[in-house]
TORPA-655493 format. One record per residue (C-alpha): residue number from 1; x, y, z negated. Coordinates in Angstrom, 2 decimals, always signed. Layout:
<nodes>
@num:NUM; px:X; py:Y; pz:Z
...
</nodes>
This chain:
<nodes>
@num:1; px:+0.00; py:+0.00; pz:+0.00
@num:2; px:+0.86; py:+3.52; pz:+0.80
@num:3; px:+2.64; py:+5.73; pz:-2.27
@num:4; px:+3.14; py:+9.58; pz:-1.69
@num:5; px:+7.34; py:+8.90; pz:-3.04
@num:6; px:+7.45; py:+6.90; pz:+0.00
@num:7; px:+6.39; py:+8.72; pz:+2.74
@num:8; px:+8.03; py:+11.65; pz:+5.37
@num:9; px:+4.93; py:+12.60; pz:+7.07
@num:10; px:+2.30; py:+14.63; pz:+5.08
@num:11; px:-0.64; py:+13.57; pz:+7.88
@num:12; px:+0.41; py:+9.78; pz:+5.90
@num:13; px:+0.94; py:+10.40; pz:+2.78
@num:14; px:-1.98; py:+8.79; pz:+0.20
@num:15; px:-1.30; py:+7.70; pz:-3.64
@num:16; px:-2.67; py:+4.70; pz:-4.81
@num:17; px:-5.03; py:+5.05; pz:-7.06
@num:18; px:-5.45; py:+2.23; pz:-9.14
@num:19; px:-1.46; py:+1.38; pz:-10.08
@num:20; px:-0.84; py:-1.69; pz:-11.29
@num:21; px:-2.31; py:-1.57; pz:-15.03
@num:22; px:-2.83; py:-4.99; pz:-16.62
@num:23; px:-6.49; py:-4.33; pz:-16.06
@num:24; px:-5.97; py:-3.42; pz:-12.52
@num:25; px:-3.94; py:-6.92; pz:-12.08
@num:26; px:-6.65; py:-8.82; pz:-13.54
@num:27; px:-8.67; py:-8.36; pz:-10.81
@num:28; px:-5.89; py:-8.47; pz:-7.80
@num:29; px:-5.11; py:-12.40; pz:-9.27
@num:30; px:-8.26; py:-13.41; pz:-8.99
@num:31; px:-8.45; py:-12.86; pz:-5.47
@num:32; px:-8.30; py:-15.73; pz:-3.27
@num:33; px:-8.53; py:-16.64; pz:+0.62
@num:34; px:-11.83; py:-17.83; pz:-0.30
@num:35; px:-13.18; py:-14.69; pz:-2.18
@num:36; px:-12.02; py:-12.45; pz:-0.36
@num:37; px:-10.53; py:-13.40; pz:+3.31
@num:38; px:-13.37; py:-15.97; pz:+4.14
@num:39; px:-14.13; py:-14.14; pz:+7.55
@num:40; px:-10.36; py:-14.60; pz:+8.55
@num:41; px:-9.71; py:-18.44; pz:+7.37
@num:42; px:-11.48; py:-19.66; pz:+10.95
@num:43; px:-8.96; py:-18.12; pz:+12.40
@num:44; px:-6.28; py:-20.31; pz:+10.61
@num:45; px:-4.01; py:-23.31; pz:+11.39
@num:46; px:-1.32; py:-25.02; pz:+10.82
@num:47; px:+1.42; py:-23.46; pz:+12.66
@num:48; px:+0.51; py:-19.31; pz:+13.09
@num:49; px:+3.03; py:-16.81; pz:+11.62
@num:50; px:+1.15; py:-13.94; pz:+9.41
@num:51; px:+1.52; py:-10.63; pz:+7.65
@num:52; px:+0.06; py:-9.99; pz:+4.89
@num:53; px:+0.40; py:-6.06; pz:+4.69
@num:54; px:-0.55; py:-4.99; pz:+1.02
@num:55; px:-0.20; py:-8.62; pz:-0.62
@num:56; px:-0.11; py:-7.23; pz:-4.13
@num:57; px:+0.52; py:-9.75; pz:-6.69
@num:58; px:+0.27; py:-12.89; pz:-3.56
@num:59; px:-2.51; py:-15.16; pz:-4.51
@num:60; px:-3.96; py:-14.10; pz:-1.24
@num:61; px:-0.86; py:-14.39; pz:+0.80
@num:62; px:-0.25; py:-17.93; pz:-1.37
@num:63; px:-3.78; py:-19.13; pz:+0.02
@num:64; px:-2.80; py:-18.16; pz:+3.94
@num:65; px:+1.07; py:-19.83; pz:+3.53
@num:66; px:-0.76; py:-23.32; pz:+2.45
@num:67; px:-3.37; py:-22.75; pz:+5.46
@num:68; px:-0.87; py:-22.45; pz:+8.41
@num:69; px:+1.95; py:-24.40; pz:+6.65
@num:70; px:+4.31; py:-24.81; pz:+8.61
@num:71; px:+3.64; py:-21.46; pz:+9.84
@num:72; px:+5.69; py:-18.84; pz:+8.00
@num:73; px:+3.72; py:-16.14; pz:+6.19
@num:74; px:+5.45; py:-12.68; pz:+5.04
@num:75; px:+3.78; py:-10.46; pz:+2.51
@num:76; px:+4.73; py:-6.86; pz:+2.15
@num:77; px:+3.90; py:-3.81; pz:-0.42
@num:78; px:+5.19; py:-1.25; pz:-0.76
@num:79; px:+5.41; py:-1.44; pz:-4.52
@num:80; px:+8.42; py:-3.44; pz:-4.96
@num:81; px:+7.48; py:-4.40; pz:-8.70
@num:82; px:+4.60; py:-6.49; pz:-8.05
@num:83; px:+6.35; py:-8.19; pz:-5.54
@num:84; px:+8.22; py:-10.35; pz:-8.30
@num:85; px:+5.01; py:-11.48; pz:-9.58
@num:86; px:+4.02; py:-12.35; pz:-6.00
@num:87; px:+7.29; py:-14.56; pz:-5.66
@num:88; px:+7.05; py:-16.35; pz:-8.75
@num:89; px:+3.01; py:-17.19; pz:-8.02
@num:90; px:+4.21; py:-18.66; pz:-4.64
@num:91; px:+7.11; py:-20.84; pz:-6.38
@num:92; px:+4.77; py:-22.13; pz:-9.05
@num:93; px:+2.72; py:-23.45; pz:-6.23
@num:94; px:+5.76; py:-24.70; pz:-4.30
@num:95; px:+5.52; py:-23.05; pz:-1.52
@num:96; px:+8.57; py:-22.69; pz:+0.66
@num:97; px:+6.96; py:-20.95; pz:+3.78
@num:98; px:+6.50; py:-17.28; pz:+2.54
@num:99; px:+8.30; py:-14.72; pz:+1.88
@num:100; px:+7.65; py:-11.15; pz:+0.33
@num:101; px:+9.67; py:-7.82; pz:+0.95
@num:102; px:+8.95; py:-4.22; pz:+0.74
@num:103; px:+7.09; py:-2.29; pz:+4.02
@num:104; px:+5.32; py:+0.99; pz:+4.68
@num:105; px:+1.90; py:+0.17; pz:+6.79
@num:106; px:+2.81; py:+2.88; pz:+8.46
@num:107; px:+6.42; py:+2.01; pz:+10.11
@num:108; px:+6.68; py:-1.59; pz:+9.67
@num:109; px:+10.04; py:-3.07; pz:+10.03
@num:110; px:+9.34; py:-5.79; pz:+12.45
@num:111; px:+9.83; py:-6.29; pz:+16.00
@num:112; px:+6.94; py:-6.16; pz:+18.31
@num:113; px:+5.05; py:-9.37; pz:+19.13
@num:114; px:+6.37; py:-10.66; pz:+15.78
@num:115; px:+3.46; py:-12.09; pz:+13.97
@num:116; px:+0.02; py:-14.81; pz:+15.30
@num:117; px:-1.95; py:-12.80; pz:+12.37
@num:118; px:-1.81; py:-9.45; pz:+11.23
@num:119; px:-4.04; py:-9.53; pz:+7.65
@num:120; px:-4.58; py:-6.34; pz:+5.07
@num:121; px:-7.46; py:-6.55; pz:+2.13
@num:122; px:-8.36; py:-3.41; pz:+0.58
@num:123; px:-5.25; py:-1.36; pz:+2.08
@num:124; px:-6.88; py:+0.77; pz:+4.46
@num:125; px:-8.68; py:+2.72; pz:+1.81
@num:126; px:-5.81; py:+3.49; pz:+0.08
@num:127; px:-3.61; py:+4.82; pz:+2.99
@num:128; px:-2.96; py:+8.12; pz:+4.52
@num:129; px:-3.47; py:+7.38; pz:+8.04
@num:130; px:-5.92; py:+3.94; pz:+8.42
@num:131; px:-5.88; py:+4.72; pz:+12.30
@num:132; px:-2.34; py:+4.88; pz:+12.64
@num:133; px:-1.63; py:+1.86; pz:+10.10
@num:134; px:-3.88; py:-0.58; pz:+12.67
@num:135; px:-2.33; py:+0.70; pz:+15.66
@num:136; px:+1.14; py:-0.57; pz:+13.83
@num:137; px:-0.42; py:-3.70; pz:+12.49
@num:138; px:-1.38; py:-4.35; pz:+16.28
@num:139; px:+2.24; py:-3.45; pz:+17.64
@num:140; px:+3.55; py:-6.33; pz:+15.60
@num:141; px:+0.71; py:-8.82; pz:+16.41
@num:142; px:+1.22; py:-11.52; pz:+19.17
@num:143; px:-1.42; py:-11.11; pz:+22.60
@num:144; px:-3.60; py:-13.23; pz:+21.40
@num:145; px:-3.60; py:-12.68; pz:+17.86
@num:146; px:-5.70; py:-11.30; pz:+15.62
@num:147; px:-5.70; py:-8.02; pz:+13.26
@num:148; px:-7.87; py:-8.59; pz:+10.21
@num:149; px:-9.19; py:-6.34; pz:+7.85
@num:150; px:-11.28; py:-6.01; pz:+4.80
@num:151; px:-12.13; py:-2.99; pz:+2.74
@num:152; px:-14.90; py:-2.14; pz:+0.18
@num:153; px:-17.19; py:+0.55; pz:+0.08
@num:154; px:-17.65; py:+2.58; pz:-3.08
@num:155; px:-20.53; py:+4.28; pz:-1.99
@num:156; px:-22.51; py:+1.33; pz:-1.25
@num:157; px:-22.00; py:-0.25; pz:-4.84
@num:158; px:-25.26; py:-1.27; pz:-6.19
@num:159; px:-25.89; py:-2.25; pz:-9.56
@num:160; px:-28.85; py:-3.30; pz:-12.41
@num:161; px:-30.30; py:-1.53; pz:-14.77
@num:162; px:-30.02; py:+1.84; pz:-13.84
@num:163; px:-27.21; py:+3.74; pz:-15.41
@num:164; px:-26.61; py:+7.36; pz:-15.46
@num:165; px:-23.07; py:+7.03; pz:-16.42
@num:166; px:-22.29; py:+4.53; pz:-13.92
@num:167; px:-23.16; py:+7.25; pz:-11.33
@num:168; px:-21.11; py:+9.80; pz:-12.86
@num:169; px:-17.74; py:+7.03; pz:-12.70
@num:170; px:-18.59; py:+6.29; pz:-8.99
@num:171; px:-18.75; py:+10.06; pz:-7.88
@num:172; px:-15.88; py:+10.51; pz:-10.01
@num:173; px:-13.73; py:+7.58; pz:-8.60
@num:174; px:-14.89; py:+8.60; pz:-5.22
@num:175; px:-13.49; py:+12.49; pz:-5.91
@num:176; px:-10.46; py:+11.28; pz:-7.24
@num:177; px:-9.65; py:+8.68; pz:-4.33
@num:178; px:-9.87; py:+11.10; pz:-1.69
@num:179; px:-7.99; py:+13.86; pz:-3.71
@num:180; px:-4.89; py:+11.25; pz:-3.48
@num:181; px:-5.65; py:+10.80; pz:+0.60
@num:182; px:-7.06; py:+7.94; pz:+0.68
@num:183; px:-11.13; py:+6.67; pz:+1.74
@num:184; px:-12.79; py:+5.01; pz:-0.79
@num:185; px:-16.19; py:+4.39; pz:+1.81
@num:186; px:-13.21; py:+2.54; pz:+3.73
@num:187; px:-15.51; py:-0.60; pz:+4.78
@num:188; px:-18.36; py:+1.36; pz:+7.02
@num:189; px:-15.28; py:+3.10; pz:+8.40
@num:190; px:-13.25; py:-0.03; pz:+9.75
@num:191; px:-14.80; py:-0.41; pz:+13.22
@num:192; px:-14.31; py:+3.03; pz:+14.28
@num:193; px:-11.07; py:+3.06; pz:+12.95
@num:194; px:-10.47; py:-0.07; pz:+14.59
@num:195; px:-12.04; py:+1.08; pz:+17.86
@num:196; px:-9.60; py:+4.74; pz:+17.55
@num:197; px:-6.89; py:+2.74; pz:+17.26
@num:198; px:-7.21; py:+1.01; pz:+20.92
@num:199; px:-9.24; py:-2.59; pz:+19.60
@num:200; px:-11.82; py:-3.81; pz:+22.43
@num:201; px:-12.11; py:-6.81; pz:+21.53
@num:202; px:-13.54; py:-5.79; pz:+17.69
@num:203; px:-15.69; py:-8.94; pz:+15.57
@num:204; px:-17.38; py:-6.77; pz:+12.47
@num:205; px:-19.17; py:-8.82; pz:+9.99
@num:206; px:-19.40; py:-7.82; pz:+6.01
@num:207; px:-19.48; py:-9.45; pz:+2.52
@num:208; px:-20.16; py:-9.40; pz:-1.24
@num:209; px:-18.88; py:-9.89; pz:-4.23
@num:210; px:-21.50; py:-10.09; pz:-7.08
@num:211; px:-21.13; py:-10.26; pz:-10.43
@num:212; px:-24.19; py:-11.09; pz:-12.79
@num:213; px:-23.32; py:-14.30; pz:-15.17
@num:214; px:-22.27; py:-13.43; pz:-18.65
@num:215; px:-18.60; py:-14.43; pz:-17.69
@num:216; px:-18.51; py:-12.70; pz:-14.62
@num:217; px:-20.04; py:-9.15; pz:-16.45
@num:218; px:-17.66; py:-9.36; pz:-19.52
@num:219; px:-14.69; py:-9.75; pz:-16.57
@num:220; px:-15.76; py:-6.82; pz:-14.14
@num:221; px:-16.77; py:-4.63; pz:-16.90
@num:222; px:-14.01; py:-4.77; pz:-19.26
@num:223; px:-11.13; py:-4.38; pz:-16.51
@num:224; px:-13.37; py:-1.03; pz:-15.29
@num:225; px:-13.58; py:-0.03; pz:-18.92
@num:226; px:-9.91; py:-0.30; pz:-19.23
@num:227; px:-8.91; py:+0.88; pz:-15.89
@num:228; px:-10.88; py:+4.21; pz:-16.81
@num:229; px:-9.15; py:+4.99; pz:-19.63
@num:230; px:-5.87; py:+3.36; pz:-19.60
@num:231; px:-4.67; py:+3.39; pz:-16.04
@num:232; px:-2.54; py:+4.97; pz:-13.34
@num:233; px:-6.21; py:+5.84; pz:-12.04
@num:234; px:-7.12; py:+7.81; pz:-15.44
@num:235; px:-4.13; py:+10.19; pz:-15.64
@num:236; px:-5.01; py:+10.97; pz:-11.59
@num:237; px:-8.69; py:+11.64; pz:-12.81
@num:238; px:-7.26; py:+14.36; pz:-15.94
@num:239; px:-4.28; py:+15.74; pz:-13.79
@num:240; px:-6.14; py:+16.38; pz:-11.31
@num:241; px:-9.31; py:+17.92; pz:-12.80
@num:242; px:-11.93; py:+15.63; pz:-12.14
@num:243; px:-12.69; py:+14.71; pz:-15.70
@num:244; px:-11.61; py:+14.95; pz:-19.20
@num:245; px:-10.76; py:+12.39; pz:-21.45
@num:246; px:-14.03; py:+12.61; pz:-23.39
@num:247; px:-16.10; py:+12.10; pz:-19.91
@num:248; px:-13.92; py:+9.05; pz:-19.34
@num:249; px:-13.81; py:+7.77; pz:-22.80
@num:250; px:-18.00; py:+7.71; pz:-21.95
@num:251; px:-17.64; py:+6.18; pz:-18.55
@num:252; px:-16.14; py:+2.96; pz:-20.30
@num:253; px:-18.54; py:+2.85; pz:-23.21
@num:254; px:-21.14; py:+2.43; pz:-20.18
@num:255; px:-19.53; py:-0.09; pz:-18.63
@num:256; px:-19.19; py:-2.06; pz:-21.97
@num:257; px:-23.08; py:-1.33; pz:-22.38
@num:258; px:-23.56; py:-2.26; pz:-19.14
@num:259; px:-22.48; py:-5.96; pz:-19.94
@num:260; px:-24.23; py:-5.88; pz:-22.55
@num:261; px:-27.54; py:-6.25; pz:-20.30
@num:262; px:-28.46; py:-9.83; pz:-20.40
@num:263; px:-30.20; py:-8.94; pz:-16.67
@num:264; px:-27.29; py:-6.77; pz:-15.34
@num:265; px:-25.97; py:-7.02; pz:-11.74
@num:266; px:-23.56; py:-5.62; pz:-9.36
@num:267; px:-22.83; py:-5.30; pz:-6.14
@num:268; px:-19.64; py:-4.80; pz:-4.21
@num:269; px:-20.03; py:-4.78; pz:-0.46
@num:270; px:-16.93; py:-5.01; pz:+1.87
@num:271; px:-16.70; py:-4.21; pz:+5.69
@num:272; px:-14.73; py:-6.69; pz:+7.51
@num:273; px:-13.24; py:-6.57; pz:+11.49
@num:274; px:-11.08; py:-9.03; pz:+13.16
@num:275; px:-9.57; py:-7.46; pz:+16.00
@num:276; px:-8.08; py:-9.34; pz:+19.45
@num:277; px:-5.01; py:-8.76; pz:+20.71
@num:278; px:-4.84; py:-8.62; pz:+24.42
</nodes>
């Protein structure tokens, strides 16, 4: 993902706005091909090369090295830190077919025609130029390939019971993501950024995740309850004069309330392209 330190070009620069808090993690390890790359895994087999641009902590880009095996898979990130924990979940499943370094979405560093599959879930939302990021992710895709990507959209969260408070964090979260550059409404947005950035050959389709079992409420609403107050996201939200403390401090009592709602529900919905290479 994109990081202002690490970019040349204002038109690119975007911070991302979530860091890597332990509450943040939580969710990015629970991620798997099957949660969260479904549309994609058709696409799969045994053989194909892929990038995995964004591959955070690597349980996704773990899932896509055991598909293609003996494909090779490379994840990149530009946050070199997580990258560790990315290496260490793909040796504790043995897997000797992937490989993570360091890469700017922007200006990858890989020859053209490199890769079978070109794969990013929920990067484009965080980056400064989403256009110019697919038009790279192309460049190093194979004729033939595929570029895949998946991205939520914030404003098209939906959850149960009705919760003032709830509103106030997403218009907040959605203030705060564009003041850092990036497009939190990224998943309506990835078929015309898809179609600006040359695709013709464009398969849109969308998903869920929903979370409504006690288990699954205590999860999602604790790591948003932490990630408001505690997180690289919070400090963005004081510093940069979207909220105070106190208003956040009340954003995560709702979200522990919130699970406390033996009939509460939510919604995340996620846009989703493949794109052909020709």
């Amino acid at each position: 993902m994109t990081h202002a330190s690490e970019q040349s070009t204002p038109g690119e620069t975007a911070v991302y706005t979530h860091g890597h808090h332990e509450s943040v993690l939580r969710s990015h390890t629970w991620r798997t091909a099957a949660n969260s790359a479904a549309y994609l895994i058709p696409e799969l087999r045994p053989g194909l090369d892929v990038l995995d641009v964004g591959c955070g902590p690597g349980t996704i880009t773990a899932d896509l090295a055991a598909l293609v095996a003996p494909g090779r898979v490379t994840g990149v990130d530009a946050a070199e830190g997580i990258l560790r924990q990315a290496r260490a979940a793909a040796a504790e499943r043995g897997l000797g077919n992937v490989e993570f370094t360091v890469a700017d979405v922007h200006a990858l560093d890989f020859p053209d025609d490199s890769f079978d599959v070109v794969h990013a879930h929920q990067v484009l939302q965080h980056v400064g130029d989403p256009v110019r990021a697919l038009r790279e992710m192309r460049r190093v895709c194979r004729p033939g390939g595929v570029v895949a990507a998946r991205d939520s959209d914030y404003g098209g969260f939906v959850w149960y019971p009705a919760t003032p408070a709830l509103d106030a964090w997403q218009d907040l979260y959605r203030r705060v993501a564009r003041a850092n550059g990036g497009e939190p409404d990224a998943g309506r947005r990835l078929f015309s950024w898809a179609r600006e950035a040359g695709f013709t050959e464009i398969v849109t389709t969308a998903a869920t995740w929903c979370f409504a079992r006690p288990e699954e409420r205590a999860w999602w609403s604790g790591l948003w309850a932490e990630r408001t107050t505690e997180s690289v996201y919070a400090r963005l939200a004081v510093d940069g004069g979207h909220a105070t403390s106190g208003q956040l401090a009340e954003i995560a009592e709702a979200w522990r309330e919130w699970n406390r709602c033996e009939d509460g529900w939510f919604l995340v919905p996620h846009g989703e392209i493949l794109c052909r290479v020709s």
